[in-house]
N, C-alpha and C positions, 0 to 999 in steps of 0.2 A: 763209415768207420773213421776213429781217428787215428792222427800220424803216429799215439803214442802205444796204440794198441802193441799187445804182445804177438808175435806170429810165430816165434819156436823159444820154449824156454825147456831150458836141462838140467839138470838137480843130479849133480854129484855122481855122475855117469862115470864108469869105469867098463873096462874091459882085459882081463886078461887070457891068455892062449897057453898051452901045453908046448914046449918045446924041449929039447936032448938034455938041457941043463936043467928043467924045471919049469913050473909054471912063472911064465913073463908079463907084465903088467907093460899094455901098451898106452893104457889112458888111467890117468890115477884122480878119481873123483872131483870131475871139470863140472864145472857150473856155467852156465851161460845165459844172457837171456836177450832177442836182439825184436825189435819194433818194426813195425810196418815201414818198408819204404829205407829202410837201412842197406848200406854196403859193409859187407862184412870181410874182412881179408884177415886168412890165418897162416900165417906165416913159418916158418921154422925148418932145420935141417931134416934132412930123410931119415925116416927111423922117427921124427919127434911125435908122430902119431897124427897128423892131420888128416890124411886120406881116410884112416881107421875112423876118424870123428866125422868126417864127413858122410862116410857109408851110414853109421850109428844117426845122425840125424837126418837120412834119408829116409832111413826105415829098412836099409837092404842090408843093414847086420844088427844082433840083438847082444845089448851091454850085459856084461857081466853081477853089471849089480847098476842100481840111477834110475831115472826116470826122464822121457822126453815127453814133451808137448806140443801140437801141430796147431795152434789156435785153444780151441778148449779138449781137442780131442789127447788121448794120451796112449801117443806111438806104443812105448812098451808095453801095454795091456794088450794087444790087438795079436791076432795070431797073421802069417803070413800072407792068406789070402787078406785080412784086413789092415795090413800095411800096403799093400799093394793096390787095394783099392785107395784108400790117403791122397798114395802117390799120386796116383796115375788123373785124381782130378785135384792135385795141387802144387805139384814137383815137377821140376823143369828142370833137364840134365845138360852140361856142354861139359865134353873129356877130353883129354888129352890126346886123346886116340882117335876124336870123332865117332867111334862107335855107328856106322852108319852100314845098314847092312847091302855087300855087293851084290845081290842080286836085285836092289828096287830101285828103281830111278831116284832121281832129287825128291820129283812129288810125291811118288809113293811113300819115300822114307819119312816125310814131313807127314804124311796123313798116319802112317801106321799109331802113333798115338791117340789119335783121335777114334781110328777103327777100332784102337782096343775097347775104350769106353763107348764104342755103341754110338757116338755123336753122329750127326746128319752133318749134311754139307762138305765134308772132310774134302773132296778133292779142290771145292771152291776156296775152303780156308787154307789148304796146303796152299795151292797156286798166288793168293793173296800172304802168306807169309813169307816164301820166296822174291812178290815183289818189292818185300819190306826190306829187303837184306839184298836185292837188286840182282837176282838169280832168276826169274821169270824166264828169261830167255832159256836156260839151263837147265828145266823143270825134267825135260825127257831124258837127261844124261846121268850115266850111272854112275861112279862113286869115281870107278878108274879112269874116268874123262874130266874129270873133276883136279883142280890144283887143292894145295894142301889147304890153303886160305880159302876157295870155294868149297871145299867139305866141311869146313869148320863155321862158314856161314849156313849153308846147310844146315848142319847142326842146332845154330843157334834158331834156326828158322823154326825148326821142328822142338826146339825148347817152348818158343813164345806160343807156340799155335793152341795148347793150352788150354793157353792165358791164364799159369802158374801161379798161387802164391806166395811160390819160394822157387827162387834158380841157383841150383848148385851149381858151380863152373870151378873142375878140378885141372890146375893146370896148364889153361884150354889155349894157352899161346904156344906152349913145350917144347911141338912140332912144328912150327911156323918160323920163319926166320925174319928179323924185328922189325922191318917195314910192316909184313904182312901180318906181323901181331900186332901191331899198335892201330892197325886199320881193322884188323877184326875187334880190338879191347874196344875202340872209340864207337863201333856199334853195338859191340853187348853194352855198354855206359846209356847209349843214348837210347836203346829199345826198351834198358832197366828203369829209365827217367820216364820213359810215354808211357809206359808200362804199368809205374809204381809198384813193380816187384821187388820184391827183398830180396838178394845178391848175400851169396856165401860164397867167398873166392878163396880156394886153396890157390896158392901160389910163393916159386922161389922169389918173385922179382920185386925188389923194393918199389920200385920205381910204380909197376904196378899196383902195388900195396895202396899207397900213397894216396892214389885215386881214391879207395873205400871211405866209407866216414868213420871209421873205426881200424884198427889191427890188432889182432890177440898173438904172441908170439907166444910159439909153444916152443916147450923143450922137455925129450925124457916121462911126456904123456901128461903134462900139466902147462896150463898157460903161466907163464912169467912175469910180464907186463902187456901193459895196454898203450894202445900210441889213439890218441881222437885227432880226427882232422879238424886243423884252425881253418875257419871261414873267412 
């Protein structure tokens, strides 16, 4: 495939919700369209509707009106069991939260993806994507023996194991305090590059931003401008 290919395009997506004052528009017909092998950072104040677009091109919420694209497939057409199939063999998650469920060790949490889709191997590939992310030793420990920076590698473990054509990371430094976020960003960066997955980074931090090869700033449910990284 080449680098120019398309891997998610969006067409004039919107969404709006019911609330006490009226119906509110949180995304006001966003276009997008980002290439194999891109970093994408969407930037903007809370409330500008980032997280809402990132769900909307996951597939784990349905626009109000627009249209999304996963490759040639077309997200809004699909009913929910058929968004969730997409995902689950194309989409790679890292949260804010880690989202890591306490009751399964490191390795379990890393294969539960892979058990969903029925794949073989799962505990060999969990254990080899923990050694990616240098947790190997940590494999049998559960989430609460885990620092905030090892759950979030974790995390990113059981993103790649996959092996995504899209990694959504909303946030995913939030919780971490900025040693141990700049050592988790510099291996989601470097897993993203072995990888050549395409990277969609909500986040507050410039600095972070910066890193992408692109930034969309949103404001108020529409992007603003556009910032490209000089090489």
């Amino acid at each position: 495939m080449n680098t120019s290919e398309s891997v998610l395009k969006v067409q004039k997506l919107s969404k709006q919700v019911s609330s006490p004052e009226g119906l509110l528009t949180i995304l006001d017909r966003v276009s997008l369209e980002i290439t194999r092998g891109e970093s994408i950072a969407i930037v903007g104040a809370s409330g500008a509707g980032k997280s809402t677009l990132l769900g909307l091109l996951a597939g784990l919420d349905v626009p109000s009106e627009g249209k999304i694209w996963l490759g040639d497939e077309e997200i809004t057409a699909l009913d929910e069991d058929g968004r969730a199939a997409l995902r689950a063999d194309n989409v790679g998650f890292v949260f804010q939260s880690f989202h890591l469920i306490p009751s399964l060790t490191a390795k379990e949490n890393v294969m539960l993806p892979l058990e969903l889709t029925g794949a073989g191997n799962a505990a060999e590939a969990a254990l080899q994507a923990l050694r990616n992310v240098g947790l190997e030793a940590r494999s049998s420990h559960y989430p609460h023996q885990l620092s905030g920076g090892e759950k979030q590698r974790v995390a990113i473990a059981r993103a790649f194991v996959v092996k995504p054509t899209l990694l959504f990371a909303d946030e995913p430094t939030g919780n971490l305090d900025k040693h141990t976020g700049d050592t988790v960003i510099d291996l989601l960066f470097h897993m993203n590059k072995e990888a050549n997955t395409t990277l969609v980074l909500v986040t507050h931090d410039p600095e972070l931003a910066s890193r992408c090869d692109r930034t969309l700033h949103m404001d108020a449910g529409r992007f603003e401008r556009e910032e490209v990284k000089v090489i």
